[in-house]
C-alpha positions in Angstrom: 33.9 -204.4 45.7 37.3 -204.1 45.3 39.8 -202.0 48.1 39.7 -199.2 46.4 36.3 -198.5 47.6 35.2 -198.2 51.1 31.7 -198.2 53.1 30.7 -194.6 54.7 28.6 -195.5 57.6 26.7 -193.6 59.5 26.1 -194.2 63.3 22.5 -195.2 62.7 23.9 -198.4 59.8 22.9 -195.8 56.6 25.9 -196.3 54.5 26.9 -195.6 50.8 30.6 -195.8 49.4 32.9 -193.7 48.6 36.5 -194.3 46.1 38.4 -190.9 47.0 38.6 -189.5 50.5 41.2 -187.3 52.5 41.3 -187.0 55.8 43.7 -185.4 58.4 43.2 -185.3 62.0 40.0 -187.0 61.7 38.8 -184.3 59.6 37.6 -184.3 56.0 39.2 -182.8 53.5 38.0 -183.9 50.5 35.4 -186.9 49.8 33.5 -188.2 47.1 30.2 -190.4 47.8 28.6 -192.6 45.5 25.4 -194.8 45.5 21.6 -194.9 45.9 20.1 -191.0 45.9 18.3 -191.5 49.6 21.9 -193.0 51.2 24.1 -190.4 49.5 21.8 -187.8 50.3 21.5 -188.9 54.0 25.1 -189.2 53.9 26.0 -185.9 52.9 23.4 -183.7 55.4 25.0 -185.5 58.3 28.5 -184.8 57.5 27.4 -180.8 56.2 25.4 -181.4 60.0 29.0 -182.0 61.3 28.4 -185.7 62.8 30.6 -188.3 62.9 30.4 -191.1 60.1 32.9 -194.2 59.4 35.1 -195.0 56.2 35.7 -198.7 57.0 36.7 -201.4 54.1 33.4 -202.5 52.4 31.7 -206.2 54.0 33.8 -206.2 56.8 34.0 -203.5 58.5 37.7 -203.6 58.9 40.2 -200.4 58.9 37.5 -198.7 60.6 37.8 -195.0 61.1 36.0 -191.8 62.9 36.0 -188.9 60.6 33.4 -185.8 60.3 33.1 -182.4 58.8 36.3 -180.1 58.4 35.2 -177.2 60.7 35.8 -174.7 57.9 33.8 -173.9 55.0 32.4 -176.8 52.9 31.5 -176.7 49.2 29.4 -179.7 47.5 28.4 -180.9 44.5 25.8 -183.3 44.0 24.3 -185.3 40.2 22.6 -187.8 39.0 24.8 -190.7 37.7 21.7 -192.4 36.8 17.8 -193.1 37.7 18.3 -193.7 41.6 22.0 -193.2 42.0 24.0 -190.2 43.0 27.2 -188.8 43.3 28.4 -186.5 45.7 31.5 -184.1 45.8 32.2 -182.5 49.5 35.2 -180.7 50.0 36.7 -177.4 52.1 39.1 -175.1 49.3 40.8 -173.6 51.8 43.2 -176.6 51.9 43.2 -177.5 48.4 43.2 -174.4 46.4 46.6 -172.3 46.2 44.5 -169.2 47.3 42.8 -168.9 51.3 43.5 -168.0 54.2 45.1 -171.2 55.7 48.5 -171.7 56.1 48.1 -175.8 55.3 47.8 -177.2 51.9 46.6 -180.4 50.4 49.0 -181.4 47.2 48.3 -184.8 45.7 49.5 -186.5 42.2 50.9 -189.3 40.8 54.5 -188.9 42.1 56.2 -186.2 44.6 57.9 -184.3 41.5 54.2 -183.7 40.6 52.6 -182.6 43.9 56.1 -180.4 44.1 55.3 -178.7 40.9 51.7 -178.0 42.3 53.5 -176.6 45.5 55.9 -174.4 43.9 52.8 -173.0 42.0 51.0 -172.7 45.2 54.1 -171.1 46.8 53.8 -169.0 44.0 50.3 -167.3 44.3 50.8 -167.6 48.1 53.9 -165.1 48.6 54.8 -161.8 46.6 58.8 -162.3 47.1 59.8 -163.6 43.9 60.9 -167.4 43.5 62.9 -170.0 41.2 61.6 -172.8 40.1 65.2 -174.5 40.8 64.1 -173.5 44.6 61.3 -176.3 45.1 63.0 -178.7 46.4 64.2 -176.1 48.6 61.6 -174.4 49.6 59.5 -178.2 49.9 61.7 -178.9 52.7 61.5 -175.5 54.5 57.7 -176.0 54.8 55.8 -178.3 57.8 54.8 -181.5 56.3 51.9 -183.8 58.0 52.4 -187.4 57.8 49.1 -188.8 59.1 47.2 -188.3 56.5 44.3 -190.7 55.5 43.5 -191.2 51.5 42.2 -193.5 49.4 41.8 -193.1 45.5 45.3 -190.8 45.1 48.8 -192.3 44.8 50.5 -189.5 46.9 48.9 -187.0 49.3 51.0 -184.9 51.3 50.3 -181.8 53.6 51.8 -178.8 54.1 51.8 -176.2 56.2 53.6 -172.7 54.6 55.7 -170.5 56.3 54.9 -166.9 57.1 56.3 -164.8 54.2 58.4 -162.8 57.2 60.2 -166.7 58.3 60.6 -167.1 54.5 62.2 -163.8 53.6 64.8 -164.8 56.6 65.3 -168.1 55.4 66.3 -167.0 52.1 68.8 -164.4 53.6 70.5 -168.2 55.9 73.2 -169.5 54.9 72.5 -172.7 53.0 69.3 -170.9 50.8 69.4 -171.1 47.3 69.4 -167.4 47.4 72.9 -167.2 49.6 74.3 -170.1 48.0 73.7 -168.6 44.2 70.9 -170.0 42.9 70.1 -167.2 40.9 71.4 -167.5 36.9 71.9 -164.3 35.1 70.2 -164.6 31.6 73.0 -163.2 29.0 
């Protein structure tokens, strides 16, 4: 196995693997298992049980780390890959999907222009005072951003945490905004 794949591990030695995961806090996110039906299976009711399991690097046991069950609302999908083996999709939407009711995000792509273009969207949806397209840099560096976050299987992952639309209106109305400092073109 190759290190783009790492062991799940349960406290009891039941493991399967897993080649995309995101974690923040020691939470997950996002993770997709993959390997006999019985292991993924096990796998999955312990962390929808909300017990602790390891991603560590596969043989060795190396880059071990402690992650369980976001506390919020988890969806799952499970198939058949083939006679005996499974795949497994567990994930919480309110922190990947533009819409909920959590202020924090998870953007991910290939490079930061694309997980800005996925934020501006977001940013979109999330707040009814209108916004520029030109304003996503801008408004990328308004917003909390976490650094810790634990991924494997995406090239960028990046957190964010938006503002209240109140602190954002304000913002826009600072010296320094793209609002303030023109950033609005008249069509004509």
């Amino acid at each position: 196995m190759n290190e783009a794949i790492r062991e799940v591990k349960s406290i009891d030695s039941v493991s399967c693997w897993t080649n995309r995961f995101i974690s923040v806090g020691g939470e997950i996110r996002f993770i997709s298992l993959f390997g006999s039906s019985t292991r993924v299976n096990t796998i999955r009711a312990i962390i929808l049980k909300g017990e602790v399991v390891y991603l560590q690097n596969c043989w060795t046991g190396k880059n071990r780390s402690k992650v369980k069950r976001s506390s919020h609302q988890v969806k799952c999908f499970t198939r058949q890959l083939a006679r005996g083996v499974n795949h497994c999709l567990l994930y919480t939407p309110d922190y990947l999907v533009p819409e909920g009711e959590f202020a924090e995000k998870i953007f991910y792509g290939d490079s930061i222009e694309q997980i800005q273009q996925k934020f501006f969207y977001a940013s979109e949806k999330r707040y009814s005072t209108p916004l520029l397209p030109t304003w996503t840099e801008w408004l990328w560096d308004q917003m909390a951003q976490a650094e810790d976050i634990d991924a494997l299987g995406f090239n960028l992952v990046r957190s964010v945490e938006f503002l209240e639309e109140n602190d954002l209106e304000e913002r826009l109305f600072e010296a320094g905004s793209p609002l303030i400092a023109g950033g609005i073109a008249m069509n004509g």
